[in-house]
NUFI-189438 format. One record per atom (N, C-alpha, C, CB): residue in three letters; x, y, z. Coordinates in steps of 0.02 Angstrom, whole numbers, plus 50000, padded with zeros to 5 digits. Glycine has a CB too. Layout:
BEGIN
AlaXYZ ...
END
This chain:
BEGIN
Unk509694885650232 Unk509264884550173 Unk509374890350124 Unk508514884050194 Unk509344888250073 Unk509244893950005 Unk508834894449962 Unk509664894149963 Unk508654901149922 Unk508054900149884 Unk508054896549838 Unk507804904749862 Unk508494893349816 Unk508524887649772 Unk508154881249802 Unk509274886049758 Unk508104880049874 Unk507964874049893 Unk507114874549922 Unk508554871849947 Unk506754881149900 Unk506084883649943 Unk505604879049875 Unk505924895349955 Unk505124876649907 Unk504424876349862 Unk504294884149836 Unk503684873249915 Unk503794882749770 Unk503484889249748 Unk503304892049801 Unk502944888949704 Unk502634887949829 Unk502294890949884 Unk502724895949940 Unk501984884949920 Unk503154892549974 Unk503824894850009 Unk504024902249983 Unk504474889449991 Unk504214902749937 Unk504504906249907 Unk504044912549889 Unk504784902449859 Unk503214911349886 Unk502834916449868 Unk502684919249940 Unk502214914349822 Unk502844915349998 Unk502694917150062 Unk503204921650078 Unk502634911550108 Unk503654920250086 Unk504664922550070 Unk504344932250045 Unk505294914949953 Unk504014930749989 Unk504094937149959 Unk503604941349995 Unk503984937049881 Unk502914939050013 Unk502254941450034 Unk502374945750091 Unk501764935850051 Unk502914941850130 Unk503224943050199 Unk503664949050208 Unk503634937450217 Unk504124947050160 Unk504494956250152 Unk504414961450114 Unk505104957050139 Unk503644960450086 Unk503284966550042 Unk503024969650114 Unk502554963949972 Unk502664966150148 Unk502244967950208 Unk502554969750259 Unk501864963250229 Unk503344967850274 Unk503884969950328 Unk504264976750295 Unk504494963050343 Unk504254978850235 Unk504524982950198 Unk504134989150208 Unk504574980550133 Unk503254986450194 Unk502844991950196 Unk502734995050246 Unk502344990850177 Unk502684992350309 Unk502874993050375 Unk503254998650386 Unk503194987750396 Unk503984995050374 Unk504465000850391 Unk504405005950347 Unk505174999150393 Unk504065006450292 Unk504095014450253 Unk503695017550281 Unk503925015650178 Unk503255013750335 Unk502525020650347 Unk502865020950415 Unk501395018050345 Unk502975017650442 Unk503215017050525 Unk503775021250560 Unk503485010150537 Unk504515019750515 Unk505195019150524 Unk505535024150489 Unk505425013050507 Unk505295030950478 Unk505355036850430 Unk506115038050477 Unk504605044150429 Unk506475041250417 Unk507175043050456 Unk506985048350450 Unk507925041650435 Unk507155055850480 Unk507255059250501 Unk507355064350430 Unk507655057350551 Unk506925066750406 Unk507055069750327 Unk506895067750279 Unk507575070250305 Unk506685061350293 Unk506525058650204 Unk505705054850221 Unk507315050550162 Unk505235061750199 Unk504615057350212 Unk504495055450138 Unk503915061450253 Unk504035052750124 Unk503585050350083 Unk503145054550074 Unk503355045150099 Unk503025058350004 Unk502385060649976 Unk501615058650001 Unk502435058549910 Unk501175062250031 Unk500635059650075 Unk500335055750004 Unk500085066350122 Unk500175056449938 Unk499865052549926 Unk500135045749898 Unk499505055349898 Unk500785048549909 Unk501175038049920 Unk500955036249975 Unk502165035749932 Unk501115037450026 Unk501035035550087 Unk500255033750092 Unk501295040950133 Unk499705036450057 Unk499055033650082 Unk499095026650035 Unk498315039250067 Unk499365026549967 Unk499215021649920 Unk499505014649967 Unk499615023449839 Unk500185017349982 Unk500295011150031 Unk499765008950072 Unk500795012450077 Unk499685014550113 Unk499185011550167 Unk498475005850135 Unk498805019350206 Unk498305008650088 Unk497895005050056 Unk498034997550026 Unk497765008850012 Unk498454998850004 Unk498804990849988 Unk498874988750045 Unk499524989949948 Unk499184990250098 Unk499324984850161 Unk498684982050191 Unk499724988450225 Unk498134988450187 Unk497474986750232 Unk497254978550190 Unk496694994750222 Unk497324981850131 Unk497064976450076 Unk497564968550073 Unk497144980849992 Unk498044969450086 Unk498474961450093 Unk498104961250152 Unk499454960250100 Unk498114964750207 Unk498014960950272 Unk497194958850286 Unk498294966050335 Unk496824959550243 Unk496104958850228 Unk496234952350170 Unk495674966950196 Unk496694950050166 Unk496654942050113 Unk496564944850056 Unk495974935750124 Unk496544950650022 Unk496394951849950 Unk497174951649920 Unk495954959749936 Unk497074950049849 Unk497754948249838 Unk497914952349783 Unk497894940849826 Unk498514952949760 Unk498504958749696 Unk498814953849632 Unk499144967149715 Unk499324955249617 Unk499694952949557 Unk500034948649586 Unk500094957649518 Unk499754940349541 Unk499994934649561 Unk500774934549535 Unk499524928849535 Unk501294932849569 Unk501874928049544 Unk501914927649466 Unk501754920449572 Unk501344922849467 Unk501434921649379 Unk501154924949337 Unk501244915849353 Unk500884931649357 Unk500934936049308 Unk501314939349289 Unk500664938749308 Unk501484942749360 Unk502374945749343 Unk503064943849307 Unk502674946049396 Unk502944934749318 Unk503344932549273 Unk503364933349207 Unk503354927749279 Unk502434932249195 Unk502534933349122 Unk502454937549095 Unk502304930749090 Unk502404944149127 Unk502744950649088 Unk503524953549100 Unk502294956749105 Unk503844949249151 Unk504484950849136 Unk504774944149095 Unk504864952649205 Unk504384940949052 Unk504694937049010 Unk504984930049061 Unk505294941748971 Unk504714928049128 Unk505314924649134 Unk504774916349132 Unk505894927349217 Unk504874910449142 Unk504564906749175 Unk504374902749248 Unk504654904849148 Unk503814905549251 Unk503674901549330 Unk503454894249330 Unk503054905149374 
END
């Protein structure tokens, strides 16, 4: 399958999924030298507590429509 062939929905899941697998590995999966500024690292934490509590941030189609594109 390709992202050409996903529903919106699909596709906002697609993304939700590797914001939250991404955020993960930046707080988790530190290599060896390269930390993160503690108060990045808390802002993350905060955003993740907050996706994983159902609160949602910046929809899809807002982002679109400040990067000009259409959703």
């Amino acid at each position: 399958m390709q992202v050409k062939d996903l529903t919106v929905e699909e596709l906002k899941l697609l993304i939700s999924e590797t914001v939250a697998e991404t955020l993960h590995t930046l707080l988790t999966d530190r290599e060896e030298g390269k930390e993160l500024k503690p108060e990045v690292k808390q802002q993350l934490l905060n955003s993740l507590k907050r996706t994983q509590t159902g609160e949602r941030g910046v929809s899809a189609e807002e982002v679109a429509r400040k990067l000009g594109l259409t959703w």
